[in-house]
C-alpha positions as CSV (number, residue, x, y, z in Angstrom):
1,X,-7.2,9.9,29.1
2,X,-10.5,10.9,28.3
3,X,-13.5,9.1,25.9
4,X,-14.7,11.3,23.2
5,X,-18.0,10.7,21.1
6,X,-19.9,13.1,18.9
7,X,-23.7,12.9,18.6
8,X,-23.3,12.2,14.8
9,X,-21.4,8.7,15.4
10,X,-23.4,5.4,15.7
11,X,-21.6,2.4,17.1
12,X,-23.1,-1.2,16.1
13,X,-22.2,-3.8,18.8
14,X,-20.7,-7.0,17.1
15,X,-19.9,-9.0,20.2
16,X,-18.0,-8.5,23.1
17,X,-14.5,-7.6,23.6
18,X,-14.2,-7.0,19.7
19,X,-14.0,-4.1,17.7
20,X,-17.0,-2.7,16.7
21,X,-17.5,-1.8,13.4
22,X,-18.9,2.4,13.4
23,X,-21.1,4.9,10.7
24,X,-20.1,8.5,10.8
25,X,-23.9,9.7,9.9
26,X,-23.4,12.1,6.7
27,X,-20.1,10.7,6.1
28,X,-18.0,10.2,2.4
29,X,-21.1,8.9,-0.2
30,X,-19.6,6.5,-1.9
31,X,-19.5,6.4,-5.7
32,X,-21.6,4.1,-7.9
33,X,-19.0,1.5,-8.8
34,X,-17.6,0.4,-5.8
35,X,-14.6,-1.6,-5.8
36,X,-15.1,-5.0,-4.4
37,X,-11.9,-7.1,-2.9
38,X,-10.1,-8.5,-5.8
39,X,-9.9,-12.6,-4.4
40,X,-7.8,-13.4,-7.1
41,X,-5.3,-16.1,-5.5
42,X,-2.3,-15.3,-7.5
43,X,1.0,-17.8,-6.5
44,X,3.7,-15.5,-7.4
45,X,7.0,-16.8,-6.5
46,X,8.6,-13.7,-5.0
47,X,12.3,-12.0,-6.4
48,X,14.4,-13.4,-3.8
49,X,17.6,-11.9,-3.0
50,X,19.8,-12.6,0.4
51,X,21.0,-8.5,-0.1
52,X,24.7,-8.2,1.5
53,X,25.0,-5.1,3.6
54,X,28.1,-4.1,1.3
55,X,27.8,-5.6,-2.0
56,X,25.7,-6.6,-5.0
57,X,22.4,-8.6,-5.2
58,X,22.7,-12.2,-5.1
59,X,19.8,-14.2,-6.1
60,X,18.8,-17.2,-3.2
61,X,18.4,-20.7,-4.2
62,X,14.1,-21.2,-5.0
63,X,13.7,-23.5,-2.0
64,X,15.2,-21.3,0.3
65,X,11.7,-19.7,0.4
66,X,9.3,-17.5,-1.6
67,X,6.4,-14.7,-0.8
68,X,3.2,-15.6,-2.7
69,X,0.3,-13.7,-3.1
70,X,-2.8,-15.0,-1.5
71,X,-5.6,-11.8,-2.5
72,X,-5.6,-8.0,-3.0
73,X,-8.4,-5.6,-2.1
74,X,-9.3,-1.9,-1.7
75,X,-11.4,-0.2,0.3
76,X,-15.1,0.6,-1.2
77,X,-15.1,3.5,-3.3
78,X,-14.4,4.9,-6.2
79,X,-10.4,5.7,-6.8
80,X,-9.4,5.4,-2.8
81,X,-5.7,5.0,-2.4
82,X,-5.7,1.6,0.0
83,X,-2.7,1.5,2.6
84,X,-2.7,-1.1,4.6
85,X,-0.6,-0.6,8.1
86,X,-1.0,-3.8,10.5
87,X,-1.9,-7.6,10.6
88,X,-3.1,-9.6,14.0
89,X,-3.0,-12.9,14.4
90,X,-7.0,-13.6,13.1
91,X,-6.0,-11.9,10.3
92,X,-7.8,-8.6,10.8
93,X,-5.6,-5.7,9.1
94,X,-6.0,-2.1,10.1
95,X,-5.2,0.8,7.8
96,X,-6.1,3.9,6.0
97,X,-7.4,5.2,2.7
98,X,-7.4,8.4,0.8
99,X,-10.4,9.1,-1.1
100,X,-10.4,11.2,-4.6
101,X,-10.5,14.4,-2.5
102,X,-7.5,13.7,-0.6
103,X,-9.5,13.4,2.6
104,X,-7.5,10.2,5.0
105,X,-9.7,7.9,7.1
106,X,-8.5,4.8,8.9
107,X,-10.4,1.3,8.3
108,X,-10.4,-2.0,9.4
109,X,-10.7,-5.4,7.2
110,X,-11.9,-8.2,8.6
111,X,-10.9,-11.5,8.8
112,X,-13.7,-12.4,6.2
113,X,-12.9,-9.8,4.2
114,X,-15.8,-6.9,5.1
115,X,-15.1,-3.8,5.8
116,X,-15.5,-1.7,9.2
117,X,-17.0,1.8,8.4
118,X,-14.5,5.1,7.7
119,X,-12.5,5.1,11.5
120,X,-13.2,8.5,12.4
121,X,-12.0,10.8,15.4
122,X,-14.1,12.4,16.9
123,X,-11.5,15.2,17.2
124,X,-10.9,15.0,13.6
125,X,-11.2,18.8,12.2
126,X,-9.1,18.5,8.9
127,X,-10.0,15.2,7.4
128,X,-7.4,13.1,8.6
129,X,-7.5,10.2,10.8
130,X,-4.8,7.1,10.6
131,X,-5.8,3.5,11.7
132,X,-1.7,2.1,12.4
133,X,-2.2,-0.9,15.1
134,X,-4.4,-3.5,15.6
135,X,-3.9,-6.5,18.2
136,X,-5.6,-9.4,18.6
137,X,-8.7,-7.6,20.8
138,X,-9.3,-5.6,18.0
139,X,-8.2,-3.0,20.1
140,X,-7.1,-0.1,17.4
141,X,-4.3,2.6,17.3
142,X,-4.1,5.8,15.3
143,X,-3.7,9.5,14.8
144,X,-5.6,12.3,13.9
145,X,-4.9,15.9,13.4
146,X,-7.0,18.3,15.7
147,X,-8.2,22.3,15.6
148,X,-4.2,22.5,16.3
149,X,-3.1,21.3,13.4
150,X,-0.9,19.5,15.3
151,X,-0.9,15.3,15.1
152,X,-2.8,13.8,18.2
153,X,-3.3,9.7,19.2
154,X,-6.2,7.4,20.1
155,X,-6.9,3.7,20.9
156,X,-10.1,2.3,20.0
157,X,-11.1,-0.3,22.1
158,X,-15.1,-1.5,21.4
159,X,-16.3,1.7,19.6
160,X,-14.9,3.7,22.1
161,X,-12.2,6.8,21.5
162,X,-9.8,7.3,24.1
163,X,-7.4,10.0,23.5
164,X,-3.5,9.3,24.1
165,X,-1.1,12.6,24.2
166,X,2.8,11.6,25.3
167,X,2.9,14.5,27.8
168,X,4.6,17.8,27.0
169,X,4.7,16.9,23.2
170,X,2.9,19.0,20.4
171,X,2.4,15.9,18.1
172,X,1.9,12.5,19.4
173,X,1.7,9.2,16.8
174,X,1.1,6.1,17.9
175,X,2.2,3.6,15.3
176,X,1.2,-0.4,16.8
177,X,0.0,-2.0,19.6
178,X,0.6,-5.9,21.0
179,X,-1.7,-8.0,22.7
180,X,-0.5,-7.4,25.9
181,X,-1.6,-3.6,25.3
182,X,2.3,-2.4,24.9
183,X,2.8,0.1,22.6
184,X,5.1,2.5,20.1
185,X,5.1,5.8,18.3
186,X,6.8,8.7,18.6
187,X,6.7,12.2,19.7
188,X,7.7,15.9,18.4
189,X,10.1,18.3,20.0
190,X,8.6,22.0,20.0
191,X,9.1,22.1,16.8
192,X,6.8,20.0,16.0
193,X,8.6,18.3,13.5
194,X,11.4,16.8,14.7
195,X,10.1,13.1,16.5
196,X,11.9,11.0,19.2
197,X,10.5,7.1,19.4
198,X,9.2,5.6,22.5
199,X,7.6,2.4,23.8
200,X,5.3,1.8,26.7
201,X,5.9,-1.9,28.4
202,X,3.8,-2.6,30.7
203,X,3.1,1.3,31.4
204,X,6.5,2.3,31.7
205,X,7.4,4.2,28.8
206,X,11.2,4.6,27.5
207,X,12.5,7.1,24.5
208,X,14.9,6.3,22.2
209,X,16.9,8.0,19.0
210,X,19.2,7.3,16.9
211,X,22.8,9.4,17.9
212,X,22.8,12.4,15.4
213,X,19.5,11.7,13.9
214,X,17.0,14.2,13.2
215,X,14.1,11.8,13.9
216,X,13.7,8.0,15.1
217,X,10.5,6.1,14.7
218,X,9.2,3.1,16.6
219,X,7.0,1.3,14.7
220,X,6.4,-2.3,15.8
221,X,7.1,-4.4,19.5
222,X,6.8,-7.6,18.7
223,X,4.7,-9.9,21.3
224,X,7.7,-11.4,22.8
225,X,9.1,-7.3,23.8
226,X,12.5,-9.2,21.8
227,X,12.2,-6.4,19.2
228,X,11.3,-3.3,18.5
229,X,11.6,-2.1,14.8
230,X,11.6,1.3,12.8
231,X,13.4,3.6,11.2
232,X,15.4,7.0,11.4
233,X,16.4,10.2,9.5
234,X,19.8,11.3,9.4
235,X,21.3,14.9,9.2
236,X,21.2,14.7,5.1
237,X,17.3,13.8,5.5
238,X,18.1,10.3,4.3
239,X,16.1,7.1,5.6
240,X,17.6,3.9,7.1
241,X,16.2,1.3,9.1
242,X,17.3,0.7,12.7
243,X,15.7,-1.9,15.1
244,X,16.5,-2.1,19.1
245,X,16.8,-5.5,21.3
246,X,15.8,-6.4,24.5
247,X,18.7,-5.2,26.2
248,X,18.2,-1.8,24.7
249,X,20.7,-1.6,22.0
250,X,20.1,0.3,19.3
251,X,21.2,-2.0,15.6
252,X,21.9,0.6,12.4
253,X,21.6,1.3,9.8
254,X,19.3,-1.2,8.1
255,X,20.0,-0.7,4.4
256,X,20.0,-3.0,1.3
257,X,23.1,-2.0,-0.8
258,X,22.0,0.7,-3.2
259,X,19.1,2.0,-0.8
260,X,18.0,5.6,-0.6
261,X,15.7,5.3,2.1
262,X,14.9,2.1,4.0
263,X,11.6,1.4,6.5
264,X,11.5,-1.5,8.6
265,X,7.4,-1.4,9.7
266,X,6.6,-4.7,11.2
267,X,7.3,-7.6,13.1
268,X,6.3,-11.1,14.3
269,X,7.4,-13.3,17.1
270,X,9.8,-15.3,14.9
271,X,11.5,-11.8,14.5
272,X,10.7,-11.6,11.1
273,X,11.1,-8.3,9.8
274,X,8.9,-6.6,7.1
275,X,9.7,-3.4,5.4
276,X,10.4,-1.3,1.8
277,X,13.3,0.4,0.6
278,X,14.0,2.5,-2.4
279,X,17.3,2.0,-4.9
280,X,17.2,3.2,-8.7
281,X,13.9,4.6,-8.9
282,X,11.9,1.4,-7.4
283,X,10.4,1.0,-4.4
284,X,10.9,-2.8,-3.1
285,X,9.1,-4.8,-0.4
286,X,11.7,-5.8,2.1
287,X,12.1,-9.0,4.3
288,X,14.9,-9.0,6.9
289,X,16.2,-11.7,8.9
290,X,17.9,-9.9,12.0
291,X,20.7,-9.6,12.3
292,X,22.0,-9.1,8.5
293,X,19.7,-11.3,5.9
294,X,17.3,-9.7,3.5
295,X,15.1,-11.0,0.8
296,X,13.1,-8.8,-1.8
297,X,9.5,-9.0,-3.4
298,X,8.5,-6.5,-5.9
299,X,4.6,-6.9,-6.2
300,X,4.2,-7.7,-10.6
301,X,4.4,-5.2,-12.7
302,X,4.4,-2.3,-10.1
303,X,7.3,0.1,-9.2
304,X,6.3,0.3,-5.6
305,X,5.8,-2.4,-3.2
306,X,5.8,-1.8,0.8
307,X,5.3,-4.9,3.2
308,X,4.2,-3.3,5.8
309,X,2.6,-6.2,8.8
310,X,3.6,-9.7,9.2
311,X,1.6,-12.4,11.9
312,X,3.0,-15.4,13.3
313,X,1.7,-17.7,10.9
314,X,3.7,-15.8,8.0
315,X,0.9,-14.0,6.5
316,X,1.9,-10.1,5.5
317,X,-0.1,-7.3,4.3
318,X,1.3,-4.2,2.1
319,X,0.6,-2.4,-0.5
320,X,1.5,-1.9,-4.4
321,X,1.2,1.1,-6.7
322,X,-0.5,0.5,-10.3
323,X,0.6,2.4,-13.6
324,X,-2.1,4.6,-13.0
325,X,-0.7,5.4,-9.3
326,X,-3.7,4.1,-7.1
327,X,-2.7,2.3,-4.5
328,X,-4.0,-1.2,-3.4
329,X,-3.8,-3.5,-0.6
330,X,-3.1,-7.0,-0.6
331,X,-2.1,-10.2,1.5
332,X,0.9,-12.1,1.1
333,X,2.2,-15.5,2.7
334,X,5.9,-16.6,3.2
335,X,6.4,-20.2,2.2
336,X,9.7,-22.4,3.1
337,X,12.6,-21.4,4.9
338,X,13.9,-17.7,5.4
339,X,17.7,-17.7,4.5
340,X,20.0,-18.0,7.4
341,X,23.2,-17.5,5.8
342,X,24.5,-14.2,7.0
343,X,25.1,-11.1,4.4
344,X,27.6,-9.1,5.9
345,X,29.2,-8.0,9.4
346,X,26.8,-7.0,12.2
347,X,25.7,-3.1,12.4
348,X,26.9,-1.6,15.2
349,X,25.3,-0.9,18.4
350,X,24.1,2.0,20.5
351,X,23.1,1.6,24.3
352,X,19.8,3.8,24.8
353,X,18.6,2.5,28.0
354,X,17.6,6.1,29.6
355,X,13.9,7.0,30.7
356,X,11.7,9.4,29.0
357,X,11.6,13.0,30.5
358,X,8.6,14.8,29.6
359,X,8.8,17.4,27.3
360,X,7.7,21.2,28.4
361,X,4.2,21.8,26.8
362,X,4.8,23.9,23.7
363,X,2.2,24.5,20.9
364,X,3.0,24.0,17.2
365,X,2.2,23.7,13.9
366,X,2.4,20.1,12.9
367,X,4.3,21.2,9.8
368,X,3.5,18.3,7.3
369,X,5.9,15.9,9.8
370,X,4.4,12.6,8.5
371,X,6.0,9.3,9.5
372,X,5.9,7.0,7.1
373,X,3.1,4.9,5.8
């Protein structure tokens, strides 16, 4: 691994062992009506439904629990796209944002609701750098795309870059990291578009996939190594969520009856599960109970919704879609009790316990691969 700085970046301490936040001198100007957080404490009992595998809707009695919004927000600038990837347990969420000329640049919110500056690698030669993970050290994970044009990792510990390749592989996305410094992501075959998932506990690293899929994702361990959650594409190109125990078994596929692609994102230590899937031309925020219980929230008024982090205490971030298709972050909080009555026979199960063996080094274009968001 090896730390990377450019003369152009400034790094402003803000305490130790915590994230600093970081200018990138001549970076995006922003535009003169800058979008502040919207704080605007919405209690919005969430569309619940326990969603059989096999089978229709049926709507959950309203004690059994409810999602309520707590504030939305986007990051500072005129017309970003704000996606939101990660929550840690102070409440700091990591993400990304697009900006009107389509340029992506990771960012960090903060507990109190400020802003880090545009996350930038260093390495970054196409305007595109991804903030996915953040733990509890403010210790961040992400991808960029180098001179390549193949996808490339970092952790970002204290405003400094360390570069993270899996070895052998053309493209290389980390996608979370825990507070124990254990890890996920996955990495390309010489195609460069084709990804196998892996995890790093405590620095040994294991890959995993789906049987017959084209690519499997890893994009969550939770803190208790009990889970690790993601999702897969099959043969047809089609999306379904998967998730893989401690004893290495693979569970799929996670889908909601009626779903055309399912993404299981995040995590906690109470093995909640946060997620989206698509059925009948909406996109719904999904929240699974492991092994077989799900329960929907469709942000108001928006045809998109994607949960996309939980923490301990219940608190999830995510992102909604307007009528005008800009894209904006916002916090959520589950209230009550989850539903524990299960919805259908348990998936089945695939033993992957096998090591990872290193890929032969073989340089590709990265294709417009990109794991989902």
């Amino acid at each position: 691994m090896k730390l990377v700085c450019t003369k152009n970046t400034k790094w402003v301490l803000s305490g130790p062992h915590q994230l600093q936040k970081f200018a990138q001198e001549n970076s995006i100007k922003e535009a003169i009506s800058i979008m502040k957080p919207k704080h605007i404490f919405i209690s919005i009992l969430a569309v619940l439904f326990v969603v059989p595998l096999m089978g229709t809707f049926a709507q959950q009695a309203p004690n059994s629990g409810s999602i309520e919004v707590i504030t939305t927000f986007d990051y500072p600038g005129t017309g970003n796209l704000t996606l939101p990837q990660k929550i840690n347990e102070r409440g700091d969420v990591v993400g990304e944002f697009i900006d009107s000329s389509g340029v992506t640049r990771g960012f960090v919110r903060f507990s109190d609701g400020s802003f880090s500056d545009p996350i930038v690698d260093p390495n970054d030669t196409v305007g595109f750098t991804e903030g996915r993970g953040i733990n509890n050290s403010r210790t961040v994970n992400g991808d960029y795309v180098g001179s390549d044009g193949n996808l490339h990792s970092f952790f970002l510990s204290g405003g400094t870059f360390t570069e993270y390749d899996f070895p052998g592989a053309p493209s290389t996305n980390l996608l979370s990291i825990s507070d124990s410094g254990d890890f996920t992501g996955a990495f390309s075959d010489s195609t460069g578009v084709n990804f196998t998932a892996f995890i790093s506990v405590g620095g040994t690293i294991t890959s995993f996939s789906v049987p017959g899929a084209r690519s499997t994702f890893a994009l969550e361990i939770n803190n208790s190594k009990q889970l690790v959650v993601g999702y897969y594409i099959d043969s047809s190109g089609i999306l379904h969520g998967q998730y893989r125990d401690a004893n290495g078994a693979l569970h799929f596929p996670i889908d909601p009856s009626g779903s055309v692609a399912t993404v299981l994102f995040g995590l906690n230590d109470r093995n909640w599960v946060v997620g989206r899937y698509a059925a009948s031309g909406v996109t719904h925020g999904l929240f699974f109970v492991p092994p077989n219980n799900f329960f929907t929230f469709d942000y108001p008024g928006s045809t998109f919704t994607s949960l996309n982090g939980i923490s301990d205490q219940g608190v999830i971030c995510g992102r909604y879609v307007d009528a005008s298709g800009i894209a904006h972050g916002f916090l959520a909080r589950v209230t009550g009790t989850p539903p524990t009555t299960l919805a259908g026979t348990e998936m089945k199960a695939n033993a992957s316990p096998s090591l990872v063996t290193p890929l032969n080094q073989s340089p590709s274009a990265w294709g417009g691969a990109m794991p989902a968001r």
